[in-house]
C-alpha positions as a Markdown table, in Angstrom:
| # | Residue | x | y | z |
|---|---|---|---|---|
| 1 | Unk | -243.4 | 4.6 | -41.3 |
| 2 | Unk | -243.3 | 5.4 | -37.4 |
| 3 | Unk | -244.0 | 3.3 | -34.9 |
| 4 | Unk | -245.2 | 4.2 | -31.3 |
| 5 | Unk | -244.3 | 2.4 | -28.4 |
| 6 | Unk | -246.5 | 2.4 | -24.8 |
| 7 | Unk | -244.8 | 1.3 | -21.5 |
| 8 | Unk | -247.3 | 1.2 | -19.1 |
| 9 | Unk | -245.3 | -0.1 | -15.7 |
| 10 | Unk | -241.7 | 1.7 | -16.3 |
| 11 | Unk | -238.7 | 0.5 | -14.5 |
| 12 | Unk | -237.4 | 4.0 | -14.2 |
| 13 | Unk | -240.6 | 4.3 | -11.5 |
| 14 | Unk | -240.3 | 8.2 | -11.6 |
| 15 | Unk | -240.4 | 11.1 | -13.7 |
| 16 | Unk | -237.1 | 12.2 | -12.1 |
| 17 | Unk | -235.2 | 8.9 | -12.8 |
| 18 | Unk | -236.6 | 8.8 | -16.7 |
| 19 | Unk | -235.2 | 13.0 | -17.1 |
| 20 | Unk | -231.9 | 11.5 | -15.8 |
| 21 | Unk | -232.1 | 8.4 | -18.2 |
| 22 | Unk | -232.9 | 10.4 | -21.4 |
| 23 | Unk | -230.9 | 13.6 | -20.3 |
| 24 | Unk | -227.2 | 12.1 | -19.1 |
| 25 | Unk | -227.5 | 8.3 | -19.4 |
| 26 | Unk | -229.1 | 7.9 | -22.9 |
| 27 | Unk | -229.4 | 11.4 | -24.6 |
| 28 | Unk | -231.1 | 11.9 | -27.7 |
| 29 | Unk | -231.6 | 8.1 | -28.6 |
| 30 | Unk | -231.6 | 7.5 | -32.8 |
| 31 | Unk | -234.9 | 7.8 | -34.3 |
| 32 | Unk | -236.6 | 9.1 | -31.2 |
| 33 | Unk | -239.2 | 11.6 | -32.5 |
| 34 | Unk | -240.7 | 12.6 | -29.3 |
| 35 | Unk | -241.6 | 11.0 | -26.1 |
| 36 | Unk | -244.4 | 11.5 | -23.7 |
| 37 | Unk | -244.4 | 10.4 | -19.6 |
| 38 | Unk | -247.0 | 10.7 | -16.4 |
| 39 | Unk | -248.1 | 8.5 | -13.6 |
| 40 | Unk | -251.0 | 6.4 | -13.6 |
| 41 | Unk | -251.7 | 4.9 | -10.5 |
| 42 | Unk | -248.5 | 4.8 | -9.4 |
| 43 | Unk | -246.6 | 3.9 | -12.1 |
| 44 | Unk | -244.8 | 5.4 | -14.6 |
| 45 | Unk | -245.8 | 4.9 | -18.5 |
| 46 | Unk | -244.2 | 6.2 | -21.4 |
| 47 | Unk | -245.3 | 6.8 | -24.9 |
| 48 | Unk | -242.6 | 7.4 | -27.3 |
| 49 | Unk | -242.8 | 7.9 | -30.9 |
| 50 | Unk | -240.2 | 6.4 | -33.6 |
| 51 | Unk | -238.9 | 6.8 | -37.0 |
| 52 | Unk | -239.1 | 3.5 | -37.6 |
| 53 | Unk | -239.8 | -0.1 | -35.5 |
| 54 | Unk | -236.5 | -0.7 | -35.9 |
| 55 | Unk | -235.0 | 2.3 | -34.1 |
| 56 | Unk | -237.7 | 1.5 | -31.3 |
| 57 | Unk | -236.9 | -2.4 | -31.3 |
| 58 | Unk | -232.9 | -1.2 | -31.5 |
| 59 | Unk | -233.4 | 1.4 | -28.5 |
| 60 | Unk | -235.6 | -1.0 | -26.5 |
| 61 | Unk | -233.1 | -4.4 | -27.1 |
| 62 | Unk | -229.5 | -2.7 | -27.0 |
| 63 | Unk | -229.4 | 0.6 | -25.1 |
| 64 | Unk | -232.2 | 0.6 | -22.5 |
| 65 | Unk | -230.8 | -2.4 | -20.3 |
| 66 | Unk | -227.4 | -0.9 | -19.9 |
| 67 | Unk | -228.7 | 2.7 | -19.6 |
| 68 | Unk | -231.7 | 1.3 | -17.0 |
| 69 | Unk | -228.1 | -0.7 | -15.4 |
| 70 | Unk | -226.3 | 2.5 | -14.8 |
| 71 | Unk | -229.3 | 4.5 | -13.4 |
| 72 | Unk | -230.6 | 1.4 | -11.0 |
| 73 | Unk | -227.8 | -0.6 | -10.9 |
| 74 | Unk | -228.9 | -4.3 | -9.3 |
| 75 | Unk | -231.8 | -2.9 | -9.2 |
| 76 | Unk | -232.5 | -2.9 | -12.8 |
| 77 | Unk | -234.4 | -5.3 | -14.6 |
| 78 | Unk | -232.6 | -8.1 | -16.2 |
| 79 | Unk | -235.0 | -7.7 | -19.5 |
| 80 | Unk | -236.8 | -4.6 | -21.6 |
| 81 | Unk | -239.8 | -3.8 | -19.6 |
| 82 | Unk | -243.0 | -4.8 | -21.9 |
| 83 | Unk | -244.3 | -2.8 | -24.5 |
| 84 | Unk | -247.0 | -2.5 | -27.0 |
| 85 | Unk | -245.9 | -1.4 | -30.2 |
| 86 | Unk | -247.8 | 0.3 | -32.9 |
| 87 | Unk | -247.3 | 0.8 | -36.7 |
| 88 | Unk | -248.8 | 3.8 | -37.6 |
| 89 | Unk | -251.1 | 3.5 | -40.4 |
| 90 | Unk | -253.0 | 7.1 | -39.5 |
| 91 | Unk | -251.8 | 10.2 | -37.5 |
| 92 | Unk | -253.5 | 13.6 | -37.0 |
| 93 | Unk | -251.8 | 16.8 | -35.4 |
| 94 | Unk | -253.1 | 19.7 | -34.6 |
């Protein structure tokens, strides 16, 4: 079943740290179906769509900190940022 995640206040702070994250630091992550990104006042939220919770909950609790490490360095956060999380029980597309 996917799962959706929503970040609404990203540590990655700009569109141009987040292509860097998900482009050299932490390329095509497992189970990442798409991802969507924009600023709302001021900060940067990200909705991303999983396989499954777990490759979200795996992504969020062992890749993000080191890849948000490497692009911030002590300026990263020491824990994921918060996150709603969604099981989807409906979808529509176009």
């Amino acid at each position: 079943m996917s799962y959706v995640t929503v970040v609404d206040d990203s540590p990655a702070g700009t569109i141009e740290n987040l292509d860097r994250l998900m482009s050299e630091i932490l390329p095509d992550p497992e189970g990442l179906a798409a991802r969507y990104a924009g600023v709302v006042d001021g900060k940067l939220c990200i909705v991303a769509v999983w396989d499954s919770r777990e490759h979200a909950e795996t992504f969020m609790k062992r890749d993000l900190g080191p890849g948000l490490r490497q692009l911030l360095g002590t300026a990263a956060p020491t824990s994921p940022p918060r996150s709603t999380g969604i099981e989807v029980e409906h979808s529509w597309v176009r």
